[in-house]
N, C-alpha and C positions, 0 to 999 in steps of 0.2 A: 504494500500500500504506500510505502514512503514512496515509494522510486516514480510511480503514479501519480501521488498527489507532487514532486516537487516535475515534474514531467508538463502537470496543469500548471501549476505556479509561474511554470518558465510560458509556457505558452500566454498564460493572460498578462504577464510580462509584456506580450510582443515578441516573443523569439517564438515562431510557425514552429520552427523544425530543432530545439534544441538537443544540441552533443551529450554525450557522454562526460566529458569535463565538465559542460554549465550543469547539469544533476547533479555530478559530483562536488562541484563547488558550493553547489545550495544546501545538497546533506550536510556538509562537511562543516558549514555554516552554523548547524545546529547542534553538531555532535552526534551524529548519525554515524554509523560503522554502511562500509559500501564492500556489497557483494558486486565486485567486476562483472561476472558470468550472471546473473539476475539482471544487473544493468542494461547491460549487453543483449538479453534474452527482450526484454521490454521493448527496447530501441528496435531491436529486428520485426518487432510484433504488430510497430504501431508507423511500418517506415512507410511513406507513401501513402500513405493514410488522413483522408481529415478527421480533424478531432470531432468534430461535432457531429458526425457517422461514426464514428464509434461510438462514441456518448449515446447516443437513440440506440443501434443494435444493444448495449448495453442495459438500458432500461428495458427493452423489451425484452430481455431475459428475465430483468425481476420482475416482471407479472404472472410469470410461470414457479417462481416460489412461495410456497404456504408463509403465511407470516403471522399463525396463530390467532390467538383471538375468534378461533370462526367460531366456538361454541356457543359463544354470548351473543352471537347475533340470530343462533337459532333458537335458542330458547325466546330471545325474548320476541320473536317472530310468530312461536307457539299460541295458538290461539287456546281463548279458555274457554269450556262453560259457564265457568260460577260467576260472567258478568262481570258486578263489581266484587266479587269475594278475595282478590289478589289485592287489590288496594287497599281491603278494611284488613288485610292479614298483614299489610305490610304497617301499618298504623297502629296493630297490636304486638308488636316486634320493637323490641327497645333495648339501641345499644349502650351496653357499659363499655363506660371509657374506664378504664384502670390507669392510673396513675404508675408510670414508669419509675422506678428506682433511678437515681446517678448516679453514677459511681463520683460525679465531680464532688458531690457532701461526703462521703466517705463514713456515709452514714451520721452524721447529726446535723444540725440547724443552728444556725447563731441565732434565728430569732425564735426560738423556742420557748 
């Protein structure tokens, strides 16, 4: 991911097509350790290529990944009989908030 996001970084720079050195000089910048051969692998990956085609085939890959949460939309998509019976059960449901311990009193209170 670093070698990508500093890949973008040079591009909205203004540098279209940045080296192998301007990556490496912007990790190095930050204290990034640089794998040559990943480097390397990237540049070859994305040569000749515009970024903003990649960027869309990209996204339309994550449309094809689950991203959880799907239960909660079918439950609550679930139609009821009992009318309103889910709203007066949710009205007779009452949460306790319990009061967390801290560890920062160390167990006492000055204003006790």
């Amino acid at each position: 991911m670093k070698y990508i996001a500093a890949y973008l970084l040079a591009y909205l720079g203004g540098n279209s097509c940045p080296s192998a050195e301007d990556l490496t000089s912007t990790l190095e910048s930050v204290g990034c350790e640089i794998d040559a051969e990943r480097l390397e692998l990237l540049l070859s990956q994305v040569k000749g290529k515009d970024i903003t085609e990649l960027l869309a085939a990209g996204r339309e890959r994550f449309t094809s990944v689950p991203s959880g949460g799907g239960g909660a939309v079918v439950a609550a998509a679930a139609p009821t009989s009992g009318g309103a019976a889910p709203a007066a059960e949710s009205k007779k449901e009452e949460k306790v908030v319990e009061k967390e311990e801290s560890d920062d009193d160390m167990g006492f209170s000055l204003f006790d």
